[in-house]
Every structure is written in C-alpha cells, then in structure tokens.
FILUM-623852 format. One record per residue: residue in three letters; residue number from 1; x, y, z of N, C-alpha, C in turn. Coordinates in Angstrom, 3 decimals, always signed. Last residue first. Example, Ala and Ser with C-alpha at 12.3 -4.5 7.8 and 13.67 -1.06 7.14 Angstrom:
BEGIN
NODE_res_n_nx_ny_nz_cax_cay_caz_cx_cy_cz
NODE_SER_2_+12.850_-2.250_+7.080_+13.670_-1.060_+7.140_+12.900_+0.030_+7.870
NODE_ALA_1_+13.190_-5.690_+7.800_+12.300_-4.500_+7.800_+13.200_-3.300_+7.800
// end
This chain:
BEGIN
NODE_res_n_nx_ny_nz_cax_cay_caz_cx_cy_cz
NODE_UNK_230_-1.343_-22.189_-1.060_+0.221_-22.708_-0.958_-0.986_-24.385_-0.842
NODE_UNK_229_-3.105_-19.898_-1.398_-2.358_-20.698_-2.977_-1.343_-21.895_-2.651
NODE_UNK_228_-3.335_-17.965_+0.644_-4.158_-19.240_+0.549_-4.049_-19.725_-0.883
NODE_UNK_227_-1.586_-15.589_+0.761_-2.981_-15.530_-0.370_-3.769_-17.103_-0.458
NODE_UNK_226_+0.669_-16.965_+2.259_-0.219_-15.956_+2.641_-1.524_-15.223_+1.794
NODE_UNK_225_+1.601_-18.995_+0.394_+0.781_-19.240_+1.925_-0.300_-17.923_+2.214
NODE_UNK_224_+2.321_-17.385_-1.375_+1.224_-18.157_-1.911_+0.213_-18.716_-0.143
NODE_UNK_223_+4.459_-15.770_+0.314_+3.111_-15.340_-0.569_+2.348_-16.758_-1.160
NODE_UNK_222_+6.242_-18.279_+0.612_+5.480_-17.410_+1.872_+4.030_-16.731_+1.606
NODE_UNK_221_+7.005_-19.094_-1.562_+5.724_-19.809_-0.880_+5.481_-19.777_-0.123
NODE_UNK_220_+7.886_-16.284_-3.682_+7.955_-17.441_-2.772_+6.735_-18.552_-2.239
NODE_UNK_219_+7.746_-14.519_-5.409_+7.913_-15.594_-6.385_+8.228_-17.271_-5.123
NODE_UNK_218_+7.437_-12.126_-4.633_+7.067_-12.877_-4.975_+6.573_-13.340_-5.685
NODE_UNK_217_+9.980_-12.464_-2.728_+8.969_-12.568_-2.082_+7.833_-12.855_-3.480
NODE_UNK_216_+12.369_-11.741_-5.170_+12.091_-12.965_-4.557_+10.399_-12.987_-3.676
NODE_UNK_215_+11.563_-9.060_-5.329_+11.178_-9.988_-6.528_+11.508_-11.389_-6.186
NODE_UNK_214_+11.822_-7.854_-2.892_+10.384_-7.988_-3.374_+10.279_-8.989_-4.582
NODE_UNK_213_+15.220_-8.092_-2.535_+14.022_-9.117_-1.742_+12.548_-9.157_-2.308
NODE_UNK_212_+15.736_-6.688_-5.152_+15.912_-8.190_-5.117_+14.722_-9.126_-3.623
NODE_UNK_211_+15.230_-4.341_-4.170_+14.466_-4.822_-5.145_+14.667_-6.837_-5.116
NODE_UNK_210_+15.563_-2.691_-2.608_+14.410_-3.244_-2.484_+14.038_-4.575_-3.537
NODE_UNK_209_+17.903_-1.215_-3.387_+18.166_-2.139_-1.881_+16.662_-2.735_-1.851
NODE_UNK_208_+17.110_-0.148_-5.935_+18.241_-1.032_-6.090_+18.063_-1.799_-4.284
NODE_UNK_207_+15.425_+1.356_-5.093_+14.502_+0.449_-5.823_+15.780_-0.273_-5.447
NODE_UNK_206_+17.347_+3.759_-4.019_+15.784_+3.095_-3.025_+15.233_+1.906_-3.320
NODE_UNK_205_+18.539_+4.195_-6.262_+19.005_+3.210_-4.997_+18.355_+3.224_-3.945
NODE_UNK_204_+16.334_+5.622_-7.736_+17.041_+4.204_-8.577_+17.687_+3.967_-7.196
NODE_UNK_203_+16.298_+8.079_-6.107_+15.420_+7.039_-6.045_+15.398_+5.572_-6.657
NODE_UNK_202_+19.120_+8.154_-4.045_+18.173_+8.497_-5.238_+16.959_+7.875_-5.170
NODE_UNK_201_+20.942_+9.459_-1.774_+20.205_+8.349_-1.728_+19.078_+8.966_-2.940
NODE_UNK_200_+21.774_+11.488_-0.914_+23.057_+10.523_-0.744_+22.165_+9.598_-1.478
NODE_UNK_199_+20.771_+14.056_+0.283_+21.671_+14.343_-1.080_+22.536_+12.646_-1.551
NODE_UNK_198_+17.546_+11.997_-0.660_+18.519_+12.759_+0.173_+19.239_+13.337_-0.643
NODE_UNK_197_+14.150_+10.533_+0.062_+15.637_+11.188_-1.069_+16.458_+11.754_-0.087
NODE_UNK_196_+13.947_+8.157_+3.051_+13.411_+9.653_+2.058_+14.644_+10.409_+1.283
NODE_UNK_195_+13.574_+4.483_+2.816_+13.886_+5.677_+3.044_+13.665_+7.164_+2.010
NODE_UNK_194_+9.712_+3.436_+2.755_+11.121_+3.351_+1.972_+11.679_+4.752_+2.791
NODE_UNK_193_+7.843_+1.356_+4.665_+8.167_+2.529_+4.357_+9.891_+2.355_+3.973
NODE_UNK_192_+5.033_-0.538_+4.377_+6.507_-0.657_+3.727_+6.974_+0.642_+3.899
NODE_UNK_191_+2.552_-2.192_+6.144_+3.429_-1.149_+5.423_+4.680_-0.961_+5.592
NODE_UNK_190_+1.373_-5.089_+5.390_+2.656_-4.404_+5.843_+2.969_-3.346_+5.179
NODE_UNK_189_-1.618_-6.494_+6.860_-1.128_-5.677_+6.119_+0.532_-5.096_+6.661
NODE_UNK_188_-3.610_-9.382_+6.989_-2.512_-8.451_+7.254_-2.065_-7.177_+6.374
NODE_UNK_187_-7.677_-8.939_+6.631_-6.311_-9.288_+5.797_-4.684_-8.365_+6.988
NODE_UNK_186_-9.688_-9.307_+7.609_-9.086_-10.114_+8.639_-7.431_-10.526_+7.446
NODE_UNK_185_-11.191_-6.758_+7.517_-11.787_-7.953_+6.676_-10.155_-8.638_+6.686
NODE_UNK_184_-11.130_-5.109_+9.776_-12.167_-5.433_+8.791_-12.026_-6.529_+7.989
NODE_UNK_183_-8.558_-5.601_+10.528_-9.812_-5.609_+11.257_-11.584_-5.709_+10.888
NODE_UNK_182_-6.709_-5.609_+8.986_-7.015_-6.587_+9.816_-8.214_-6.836_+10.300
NODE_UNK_181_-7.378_-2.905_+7.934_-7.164_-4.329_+7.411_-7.632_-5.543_+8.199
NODE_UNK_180_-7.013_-0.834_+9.918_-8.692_-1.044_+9.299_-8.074_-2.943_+8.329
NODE_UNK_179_-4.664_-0.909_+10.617_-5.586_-1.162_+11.621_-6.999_-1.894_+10.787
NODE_UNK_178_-3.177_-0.119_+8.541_-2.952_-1.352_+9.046_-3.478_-1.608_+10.246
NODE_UNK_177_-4.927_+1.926_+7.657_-5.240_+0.856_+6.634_-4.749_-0.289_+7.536
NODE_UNK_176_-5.563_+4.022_+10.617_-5.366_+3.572_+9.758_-5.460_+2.061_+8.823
NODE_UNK_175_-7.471_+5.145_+12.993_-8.022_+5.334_+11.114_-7.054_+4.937_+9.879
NODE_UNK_174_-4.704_+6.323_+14.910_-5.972_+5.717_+14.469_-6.407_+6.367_+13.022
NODE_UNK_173_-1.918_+5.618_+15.819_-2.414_+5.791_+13.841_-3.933_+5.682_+13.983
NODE_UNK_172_+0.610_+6.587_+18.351_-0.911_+5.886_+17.376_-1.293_+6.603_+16.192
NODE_UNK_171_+3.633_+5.708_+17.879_+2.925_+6.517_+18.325_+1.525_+5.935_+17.377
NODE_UNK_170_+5.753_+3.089_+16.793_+5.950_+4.160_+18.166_+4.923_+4.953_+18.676
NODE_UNK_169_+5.044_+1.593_+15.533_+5.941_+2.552_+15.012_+6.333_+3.376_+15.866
NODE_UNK_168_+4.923_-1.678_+15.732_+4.000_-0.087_+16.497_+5.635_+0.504_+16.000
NODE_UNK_167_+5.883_-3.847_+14.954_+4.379_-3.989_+14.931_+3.708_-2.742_+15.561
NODE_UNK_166_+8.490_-3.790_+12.431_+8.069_-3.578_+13.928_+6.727_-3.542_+13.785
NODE_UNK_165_+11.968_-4.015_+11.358_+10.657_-4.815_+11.626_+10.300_-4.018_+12.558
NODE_UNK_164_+14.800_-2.197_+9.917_+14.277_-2.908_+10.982_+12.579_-3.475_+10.864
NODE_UNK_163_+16.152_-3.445_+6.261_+14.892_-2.877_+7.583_+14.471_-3.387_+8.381
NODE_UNK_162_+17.510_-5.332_+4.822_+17.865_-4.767_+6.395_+17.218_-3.712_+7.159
NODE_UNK_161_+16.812_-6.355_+2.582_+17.325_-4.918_+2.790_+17.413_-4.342_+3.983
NODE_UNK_160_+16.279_-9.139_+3.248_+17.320_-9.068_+1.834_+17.418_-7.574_+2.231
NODE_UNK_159_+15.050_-9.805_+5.648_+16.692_-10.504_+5.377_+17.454_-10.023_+4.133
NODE_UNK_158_+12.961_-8.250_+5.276_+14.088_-7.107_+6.252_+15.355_-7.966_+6.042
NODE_UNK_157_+11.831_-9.645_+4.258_+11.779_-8.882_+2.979_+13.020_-8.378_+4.051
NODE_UNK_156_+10.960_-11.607_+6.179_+11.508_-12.138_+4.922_+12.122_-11.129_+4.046
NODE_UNK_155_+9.814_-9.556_+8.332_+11.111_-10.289_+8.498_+11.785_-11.458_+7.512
NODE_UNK_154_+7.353_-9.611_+7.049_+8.347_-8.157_+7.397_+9.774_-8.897_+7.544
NODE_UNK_153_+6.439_-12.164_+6.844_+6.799_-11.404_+5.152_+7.945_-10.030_+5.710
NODE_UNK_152_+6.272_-12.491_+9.588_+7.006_-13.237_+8.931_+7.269_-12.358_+7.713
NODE_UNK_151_+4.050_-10.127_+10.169_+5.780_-10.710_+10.388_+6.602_-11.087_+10.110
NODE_UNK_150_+1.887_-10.427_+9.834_+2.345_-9.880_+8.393_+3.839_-10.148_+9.307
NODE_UNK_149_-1.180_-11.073_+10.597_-0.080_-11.714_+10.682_+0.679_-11.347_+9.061
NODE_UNK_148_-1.561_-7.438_+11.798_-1.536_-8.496_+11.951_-0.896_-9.616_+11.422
NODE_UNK_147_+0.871_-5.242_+10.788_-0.163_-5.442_+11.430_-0.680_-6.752_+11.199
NODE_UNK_146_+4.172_-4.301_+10.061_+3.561_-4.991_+10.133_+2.160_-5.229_+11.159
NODE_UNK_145_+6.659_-1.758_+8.927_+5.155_-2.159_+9.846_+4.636_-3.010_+9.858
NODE_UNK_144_+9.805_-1.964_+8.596_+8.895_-2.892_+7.824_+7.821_-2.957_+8.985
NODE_UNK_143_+11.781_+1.274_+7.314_+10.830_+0.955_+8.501_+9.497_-0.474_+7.765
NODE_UNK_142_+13.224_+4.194_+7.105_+13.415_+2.428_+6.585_+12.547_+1.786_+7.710
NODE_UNK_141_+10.820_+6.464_+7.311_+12.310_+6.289_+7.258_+12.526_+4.207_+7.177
NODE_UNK_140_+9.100_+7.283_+5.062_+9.538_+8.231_+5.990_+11.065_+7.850_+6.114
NODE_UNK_139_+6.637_+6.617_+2.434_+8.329_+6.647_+2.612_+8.327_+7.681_+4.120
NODE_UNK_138_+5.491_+3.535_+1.469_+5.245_+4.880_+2.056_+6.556_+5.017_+2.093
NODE_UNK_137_+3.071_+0.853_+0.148_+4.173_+1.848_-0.226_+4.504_+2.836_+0.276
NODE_UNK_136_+1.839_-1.543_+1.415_+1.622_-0.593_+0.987_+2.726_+0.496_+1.410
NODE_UNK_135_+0.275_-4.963_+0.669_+1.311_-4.142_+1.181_+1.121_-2.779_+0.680
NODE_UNK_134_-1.950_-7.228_+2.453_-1.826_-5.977_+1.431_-0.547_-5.178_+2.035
NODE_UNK_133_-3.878_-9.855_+1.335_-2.592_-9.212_+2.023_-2.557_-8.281_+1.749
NODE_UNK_132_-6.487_-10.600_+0.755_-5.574_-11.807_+1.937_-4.393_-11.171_+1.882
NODE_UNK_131_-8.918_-9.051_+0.034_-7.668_-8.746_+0.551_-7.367_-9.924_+0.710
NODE_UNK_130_-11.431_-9.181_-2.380_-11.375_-9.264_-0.760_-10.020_-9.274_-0.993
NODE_UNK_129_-12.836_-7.482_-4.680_-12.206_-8.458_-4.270_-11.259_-8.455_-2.976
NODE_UNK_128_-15.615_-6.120_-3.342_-15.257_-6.803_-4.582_-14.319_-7.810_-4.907
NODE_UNK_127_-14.446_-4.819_-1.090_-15.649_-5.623_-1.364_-15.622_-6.483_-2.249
NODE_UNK_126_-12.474_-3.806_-2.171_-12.062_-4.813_-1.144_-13.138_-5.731_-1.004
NODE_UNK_125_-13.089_-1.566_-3.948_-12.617_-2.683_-4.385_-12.043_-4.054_-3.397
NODE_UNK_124_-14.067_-0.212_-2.037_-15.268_-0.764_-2.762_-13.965_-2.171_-3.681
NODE_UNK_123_-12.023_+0.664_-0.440_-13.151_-0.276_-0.010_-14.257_-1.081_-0.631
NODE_UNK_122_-11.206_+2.592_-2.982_-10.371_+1.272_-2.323_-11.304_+0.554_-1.681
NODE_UNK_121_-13.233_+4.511_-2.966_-12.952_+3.797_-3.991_-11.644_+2.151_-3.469
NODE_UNK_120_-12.808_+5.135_-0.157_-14.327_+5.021_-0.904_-13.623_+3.532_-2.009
NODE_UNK_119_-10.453_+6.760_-0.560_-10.821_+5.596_-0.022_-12.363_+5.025_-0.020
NODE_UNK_118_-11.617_+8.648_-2.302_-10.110_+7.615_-2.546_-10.298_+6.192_-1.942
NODE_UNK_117_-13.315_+9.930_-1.216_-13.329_+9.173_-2.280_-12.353_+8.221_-2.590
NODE_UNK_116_-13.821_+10.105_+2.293_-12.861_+10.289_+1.105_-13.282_+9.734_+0.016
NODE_UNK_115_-14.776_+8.771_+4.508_-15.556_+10.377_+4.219_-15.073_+10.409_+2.815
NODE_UNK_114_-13.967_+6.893_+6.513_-14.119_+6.364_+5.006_-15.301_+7.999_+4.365
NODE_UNK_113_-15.259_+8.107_+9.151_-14.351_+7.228_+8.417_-14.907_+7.044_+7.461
NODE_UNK_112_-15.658_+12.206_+9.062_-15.482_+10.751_+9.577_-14.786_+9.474_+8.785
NODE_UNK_111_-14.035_+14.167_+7.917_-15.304_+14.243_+9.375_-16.060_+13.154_+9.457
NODE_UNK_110_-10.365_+13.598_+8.928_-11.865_+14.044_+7.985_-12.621_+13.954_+8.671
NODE_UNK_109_-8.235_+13.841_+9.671_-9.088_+12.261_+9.669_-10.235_+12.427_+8.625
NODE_UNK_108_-5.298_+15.012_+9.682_-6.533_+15.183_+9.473_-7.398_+14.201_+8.874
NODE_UNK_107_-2.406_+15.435_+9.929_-2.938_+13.941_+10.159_-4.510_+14.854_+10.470
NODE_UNK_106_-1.678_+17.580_+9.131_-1.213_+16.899_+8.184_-2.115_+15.633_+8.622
NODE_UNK_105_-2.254_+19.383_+11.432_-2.825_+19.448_+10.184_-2.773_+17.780_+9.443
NODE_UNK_104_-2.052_+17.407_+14.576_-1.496_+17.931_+13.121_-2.452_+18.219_+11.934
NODE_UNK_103_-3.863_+16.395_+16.301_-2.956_+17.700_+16.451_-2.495_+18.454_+15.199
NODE_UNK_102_-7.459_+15.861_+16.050_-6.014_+15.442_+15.128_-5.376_+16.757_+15.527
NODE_UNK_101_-10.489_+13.885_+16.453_-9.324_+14.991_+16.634_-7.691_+14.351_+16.219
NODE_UNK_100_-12.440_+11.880_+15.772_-12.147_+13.015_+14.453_-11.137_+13.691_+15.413
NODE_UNK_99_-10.684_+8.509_+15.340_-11.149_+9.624_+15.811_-10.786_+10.841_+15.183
NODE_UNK_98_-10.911_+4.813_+15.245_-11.150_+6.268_+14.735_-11.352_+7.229_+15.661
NODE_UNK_97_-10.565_+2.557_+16.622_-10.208_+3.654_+17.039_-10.280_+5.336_+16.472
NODE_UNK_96_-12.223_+0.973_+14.449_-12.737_+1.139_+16.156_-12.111_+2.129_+16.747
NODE_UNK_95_-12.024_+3.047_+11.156_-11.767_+1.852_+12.838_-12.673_+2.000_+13.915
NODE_UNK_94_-12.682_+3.815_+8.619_-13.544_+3.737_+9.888_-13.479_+2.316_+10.682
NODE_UNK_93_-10.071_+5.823_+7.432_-10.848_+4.582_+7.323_-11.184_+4.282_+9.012
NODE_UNK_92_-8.494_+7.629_+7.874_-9.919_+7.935_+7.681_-11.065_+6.703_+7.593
NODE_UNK_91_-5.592_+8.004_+7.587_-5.981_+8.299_+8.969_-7.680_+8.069_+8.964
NODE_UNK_90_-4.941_+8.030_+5.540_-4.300_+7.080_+6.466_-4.755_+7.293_+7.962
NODE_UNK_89_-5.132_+10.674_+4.078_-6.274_+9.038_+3.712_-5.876_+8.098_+4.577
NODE_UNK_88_-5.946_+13.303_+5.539_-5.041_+12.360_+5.901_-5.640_+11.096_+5.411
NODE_UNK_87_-7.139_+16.060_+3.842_-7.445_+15.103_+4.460_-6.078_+13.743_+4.629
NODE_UNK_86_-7.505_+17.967_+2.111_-6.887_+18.334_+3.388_-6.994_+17.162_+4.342
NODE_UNK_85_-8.911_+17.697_+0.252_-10.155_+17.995_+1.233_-9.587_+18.216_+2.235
NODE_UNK_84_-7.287_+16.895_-1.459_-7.843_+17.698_-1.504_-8.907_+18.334_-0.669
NODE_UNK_83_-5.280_+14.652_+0.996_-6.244_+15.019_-0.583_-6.242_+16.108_-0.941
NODE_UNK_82_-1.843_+15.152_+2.042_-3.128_+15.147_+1.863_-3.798_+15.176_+0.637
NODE_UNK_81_+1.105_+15.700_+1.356_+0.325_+14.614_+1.630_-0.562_+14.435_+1.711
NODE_UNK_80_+1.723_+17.168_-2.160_+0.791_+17.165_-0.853_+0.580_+15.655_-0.548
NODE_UNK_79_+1.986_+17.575_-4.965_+3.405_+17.140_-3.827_+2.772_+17.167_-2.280
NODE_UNK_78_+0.213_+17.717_-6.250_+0.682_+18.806_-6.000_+2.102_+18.485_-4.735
NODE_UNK_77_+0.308_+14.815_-7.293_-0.103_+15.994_-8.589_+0.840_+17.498_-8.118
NODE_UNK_76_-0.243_+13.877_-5.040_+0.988_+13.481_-6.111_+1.356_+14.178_-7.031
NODE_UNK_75_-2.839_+14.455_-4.090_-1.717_+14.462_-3.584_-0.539_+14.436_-4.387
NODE_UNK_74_-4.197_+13.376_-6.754_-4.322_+14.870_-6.563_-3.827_+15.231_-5.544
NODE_UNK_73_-4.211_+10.714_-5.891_-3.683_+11.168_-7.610_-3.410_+13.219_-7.276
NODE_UNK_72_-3.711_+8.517_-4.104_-4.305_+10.004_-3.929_-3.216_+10.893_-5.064
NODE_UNK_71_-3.045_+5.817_-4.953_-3.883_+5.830_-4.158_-4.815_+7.513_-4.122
NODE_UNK_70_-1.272_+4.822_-7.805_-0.834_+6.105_-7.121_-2.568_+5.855_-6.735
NODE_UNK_69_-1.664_+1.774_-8.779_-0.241_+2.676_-8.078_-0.172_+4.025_-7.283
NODE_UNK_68_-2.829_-1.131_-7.440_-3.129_+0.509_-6.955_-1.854_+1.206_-7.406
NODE_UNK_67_-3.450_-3.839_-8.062_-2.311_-2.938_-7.759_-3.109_-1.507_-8.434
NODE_UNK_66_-4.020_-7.633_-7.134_-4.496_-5.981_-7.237_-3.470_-4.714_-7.224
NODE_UNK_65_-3.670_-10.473_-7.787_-3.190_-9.408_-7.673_-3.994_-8.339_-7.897
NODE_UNK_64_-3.244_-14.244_-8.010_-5.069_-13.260_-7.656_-3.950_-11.333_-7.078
NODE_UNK_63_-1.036_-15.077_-10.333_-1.088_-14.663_-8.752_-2.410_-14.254_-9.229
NODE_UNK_62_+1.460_-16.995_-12.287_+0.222_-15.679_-11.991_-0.742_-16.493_-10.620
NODE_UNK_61_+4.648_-17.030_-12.469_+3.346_-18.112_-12.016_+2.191_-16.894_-12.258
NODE_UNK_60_+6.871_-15.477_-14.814_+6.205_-15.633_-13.179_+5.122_-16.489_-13.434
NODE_UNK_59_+7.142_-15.419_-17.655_+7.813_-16.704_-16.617_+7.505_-16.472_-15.167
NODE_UNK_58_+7.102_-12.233_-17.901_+5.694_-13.840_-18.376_+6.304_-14.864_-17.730
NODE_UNK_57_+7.630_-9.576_-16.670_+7.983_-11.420_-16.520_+7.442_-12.389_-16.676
NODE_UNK_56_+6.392_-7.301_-16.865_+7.002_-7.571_-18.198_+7.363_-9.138_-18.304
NODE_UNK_55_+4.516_-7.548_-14.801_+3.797_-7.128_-16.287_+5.158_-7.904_-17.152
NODE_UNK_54_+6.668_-7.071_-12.801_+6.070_-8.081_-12.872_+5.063_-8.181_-13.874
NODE_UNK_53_+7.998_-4.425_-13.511_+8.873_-6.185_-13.721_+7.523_-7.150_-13.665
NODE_UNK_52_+5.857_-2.802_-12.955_+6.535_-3.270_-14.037_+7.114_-4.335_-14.570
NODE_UNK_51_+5.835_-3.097_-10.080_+4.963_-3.287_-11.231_+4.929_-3.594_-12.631
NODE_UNK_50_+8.022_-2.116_-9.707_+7.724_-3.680_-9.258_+6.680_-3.760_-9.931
NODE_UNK_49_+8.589_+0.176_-10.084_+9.227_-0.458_-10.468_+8.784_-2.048_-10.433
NODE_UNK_48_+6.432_+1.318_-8.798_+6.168_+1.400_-10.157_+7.225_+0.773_-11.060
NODE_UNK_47_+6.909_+0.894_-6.203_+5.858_-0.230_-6.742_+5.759_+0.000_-8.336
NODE_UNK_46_+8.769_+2.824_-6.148_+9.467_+1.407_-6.079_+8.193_+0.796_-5.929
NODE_UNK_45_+7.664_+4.777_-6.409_+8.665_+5.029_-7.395_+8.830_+3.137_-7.367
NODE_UNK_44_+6.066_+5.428_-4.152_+5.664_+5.471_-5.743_+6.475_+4.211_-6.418
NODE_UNK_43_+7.938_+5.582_-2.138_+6.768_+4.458_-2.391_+6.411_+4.244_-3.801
NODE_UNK_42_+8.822_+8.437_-3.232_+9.870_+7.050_-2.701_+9.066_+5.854_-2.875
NODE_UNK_41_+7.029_+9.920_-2.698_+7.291_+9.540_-4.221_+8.251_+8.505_-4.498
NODE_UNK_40_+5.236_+11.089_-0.852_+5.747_+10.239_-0.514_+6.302_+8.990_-2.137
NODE_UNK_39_+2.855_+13.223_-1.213_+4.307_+13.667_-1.510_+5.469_+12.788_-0.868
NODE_UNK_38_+0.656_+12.181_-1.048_+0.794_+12.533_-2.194_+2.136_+13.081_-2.157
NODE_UNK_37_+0.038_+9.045_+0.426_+0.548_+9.883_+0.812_+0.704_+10.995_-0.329
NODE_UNK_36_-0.987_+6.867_-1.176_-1.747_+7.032_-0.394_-1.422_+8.546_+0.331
NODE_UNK_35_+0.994_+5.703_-3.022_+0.647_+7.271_-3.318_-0.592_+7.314_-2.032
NODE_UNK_34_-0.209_+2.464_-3.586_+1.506_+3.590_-3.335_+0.999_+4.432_-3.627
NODE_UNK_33_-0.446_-1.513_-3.039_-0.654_-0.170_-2.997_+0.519_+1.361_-2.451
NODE_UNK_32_-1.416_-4.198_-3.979_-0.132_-3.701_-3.783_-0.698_-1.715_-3.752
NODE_UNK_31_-2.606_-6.947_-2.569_-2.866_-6.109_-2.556_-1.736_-5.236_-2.812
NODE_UNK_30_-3.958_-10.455_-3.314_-2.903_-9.706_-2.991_-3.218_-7.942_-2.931
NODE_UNK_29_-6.820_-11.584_-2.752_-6.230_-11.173_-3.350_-5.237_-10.483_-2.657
NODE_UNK_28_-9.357_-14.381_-2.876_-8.652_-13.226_-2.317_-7.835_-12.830_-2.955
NODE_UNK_27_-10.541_-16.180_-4.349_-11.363_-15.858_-3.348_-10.975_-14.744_-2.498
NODE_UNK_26_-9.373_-15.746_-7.614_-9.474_-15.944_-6.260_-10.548_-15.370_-5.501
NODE_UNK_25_-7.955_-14.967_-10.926_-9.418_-14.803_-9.916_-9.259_-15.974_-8.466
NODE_UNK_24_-5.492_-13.293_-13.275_-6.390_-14.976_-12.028_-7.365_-14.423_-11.490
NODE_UNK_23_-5.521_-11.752_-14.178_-5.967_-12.226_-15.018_-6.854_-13.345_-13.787
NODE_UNK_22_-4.774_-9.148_-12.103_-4.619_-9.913_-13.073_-5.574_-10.506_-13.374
NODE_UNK_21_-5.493_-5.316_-12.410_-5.954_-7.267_-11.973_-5.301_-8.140_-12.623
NODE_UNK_20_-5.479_-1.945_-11.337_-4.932_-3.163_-12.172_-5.249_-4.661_-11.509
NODE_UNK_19_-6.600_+1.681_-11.388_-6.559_-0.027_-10.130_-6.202_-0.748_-11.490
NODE_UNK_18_-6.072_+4.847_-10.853_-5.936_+3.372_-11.799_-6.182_+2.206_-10.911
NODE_UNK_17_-8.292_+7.645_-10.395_-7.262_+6.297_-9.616_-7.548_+5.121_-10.199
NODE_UNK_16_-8.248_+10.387_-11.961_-8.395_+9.153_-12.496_-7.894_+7.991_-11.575
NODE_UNK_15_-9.672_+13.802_-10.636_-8.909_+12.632_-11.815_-8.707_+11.333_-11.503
NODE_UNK_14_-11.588_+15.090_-9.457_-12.017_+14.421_-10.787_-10.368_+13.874_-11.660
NODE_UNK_13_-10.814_+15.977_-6.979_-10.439_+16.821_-8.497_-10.998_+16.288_-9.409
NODE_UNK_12_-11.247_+13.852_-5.429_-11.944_+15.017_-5.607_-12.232_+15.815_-6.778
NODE_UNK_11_-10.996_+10.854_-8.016_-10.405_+11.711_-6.724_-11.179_+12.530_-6.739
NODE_UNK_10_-12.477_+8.045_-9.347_-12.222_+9.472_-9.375_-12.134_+9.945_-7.954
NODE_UNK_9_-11.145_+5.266_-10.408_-11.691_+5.470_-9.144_-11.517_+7.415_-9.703
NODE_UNK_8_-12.064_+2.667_-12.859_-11.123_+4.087_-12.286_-11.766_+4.465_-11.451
NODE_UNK_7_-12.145_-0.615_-13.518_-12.419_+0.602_-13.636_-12.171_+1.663_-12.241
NODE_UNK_6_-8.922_-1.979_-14.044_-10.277_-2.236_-13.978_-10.752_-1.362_-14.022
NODE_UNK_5_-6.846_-3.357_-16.804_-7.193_-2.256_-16.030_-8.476_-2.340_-15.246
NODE_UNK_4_-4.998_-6.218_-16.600_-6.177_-5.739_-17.217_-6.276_-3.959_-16.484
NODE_UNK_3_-2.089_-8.039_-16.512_-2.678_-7.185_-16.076_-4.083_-6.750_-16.866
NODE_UNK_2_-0.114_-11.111_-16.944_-1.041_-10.207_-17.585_-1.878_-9.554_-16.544
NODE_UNK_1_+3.368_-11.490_-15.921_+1.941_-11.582_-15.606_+1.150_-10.627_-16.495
// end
C-alpha cells in the first residue's frame, strides 16, 4: 500500500505526532494506533511492524487507512506513561463517564476531556476522517478489549494468537478511546494489548505470535465488512 504523510500533530514538548493515509479515500476509515501509553513499547513495536509490511506489500488491495504510530511522542521519549502534563491520554477524552478524580497518579484525566494536545490532534483527525474501526496498540497483559461491535475481529485475531477476548477488563476506564469511540462517532474499537518484555519474551516474539493473525485480518472480509468495503 502507498502511504502519504499527513500533517503533524505537535505534543506539549513541541515534537512531532506522525499520522499516515493511504492513498484511498472513504467515507471512513480504518484506524491503527500505538504509543498512546509512552512506556508501552510492546504496542509500538508490533504496529511498527505492521506498518511496515503493509507499505512494503504492493499486492495488498488498498484500504481508506489511518496510522498513528507513536500517539504520545514525549511519553516514548522518556519511557513515561503519561504526557507531559502528567496526564493519562486514555483517560481524557470527553465521555459521558468522564471524570476529573483519579486514585492513581498514573490514571490522571487532566482537567477535563480532550484538555491534551495529543488528543486534540487525534479528534481533529476523526473529524476529518471519520473512524469505522480503530485498533489500538497497548501492552499490559495478552488481552483482546473490545468495545462496541469489535467481537467478532477480537475473536478472529484471538483464533491465530490465543488471546483471551473481553468487553470489560475488569475495572472502569472512564475517558477512555474504547468508550469515547463508540460513542462519539459510532466507530468500534479494539484495544489490543500485547504481552510485557520479560526475561522470556522479546519483542521480535511479541510480533512473531501477532503477526500472522494481523496480516491475515487484513487482508479479510471481516475488515472490509467492518470499514463498509464488503
């Protein structure tokens, strides 16, 4: 697929969030997104692999695609999950459940939704080009989230690497993307969480158990269903 760059989103720090397009144009768009977390390099690592393959595979079909690789450039920079403002970008986008209290440092909402540039800059490109899916790159523990109708893709991608599926991770997320998706502008979203380095587990065999199901998905006619192409 041919990629273009579009124009750059600046973080606090003033550095650079890449966004990429293809070439197609739609009424919607795929969504691939990684670094939302800045010290979640597992996500990184395996959209920057998939990104790749799919730039280098002119024999793919071309797709309406958006790809975000690194979401919070100045998380990534310093190995921080947060921005620079100390801020949780997964926690800030302005749900119905938003809220400014937060036990954890780490899950700090900001002083309200969508307060962030980062995310600023992602909404503006949703405006622009609207969602019909969006996956997004995280690492804790093998885990396929799915928010609205994203199931099926969780339970297509969990037949090739055996992550469990689930629609609640167990505890609430307000202000997050797989709340604010759906809800705003009526795209599913699955977050993807990859397992975390270890002494057993690299990051080449994070990509190696991911990889064959993402490069089948797509190239399926689950994704074209689910971007309204089928």
């Amino acid at each position: 697929m041919i990629f273009h760059p579009l124009t750059s989103g600046t973080s606090i720090e003033g550095n650079e969030i890449e966004a990429f397009k293809t070439d197609f144009d739609s009424k919607k768009y795929l969504y691939l997104i990684a670094g939302t977390h800045g010290d979640e390099v597992e996500g990184v690592y395996v959209l920057q692999q998939l990104f790749a393959w799919l730039k280098e595979n002119h024999a793919l079909n071309e797709l309406p695609i958006v790809v975000l690789p690194i979401l919070n450039p100045d998380g990534y920079r310093t190995g921080s999950r947060v921005n620079s403002h100390a801020v949780d970008l997964n926690r800030n986008y302005p749900t119905e459940n938003w809220s400014g209290e937060f036990k954890k440092d780490k899950n700090n909402p900001g002083s309200e939704g969508l307060s962030e540039p980062e995310n600023k800059f992602l909404d503006k490109l949703f405006n622009k080009f609207p969602p019909a899916f969006i996956m997004t790159f995280h690492s804790w523990k093998p885990i396929l989230n799915f928010n609205g109708d994203a199931e099926d893709v969780a339970s297509y991608i969990s037949s090739y690497n055996e992550y469990p599926t689930a629609g609640d991770i167990g505890y609430p997320t307000p202000g997050s993307l797989g709340t604010y998706g759906p809800e705003k502008y009526n795209s599913p979203v699955l977050t993807y969480e990859c397992p975390v380095l270890n002494d057993s587990i690299s990051l080449k065999d994070i990509w190696n158990e991911n990889e064959e199901g993402l490069k089948s998905f797509m190239q399926s006619e689950l994704l074209l269903k689910k971007i309204g192409l089928d």
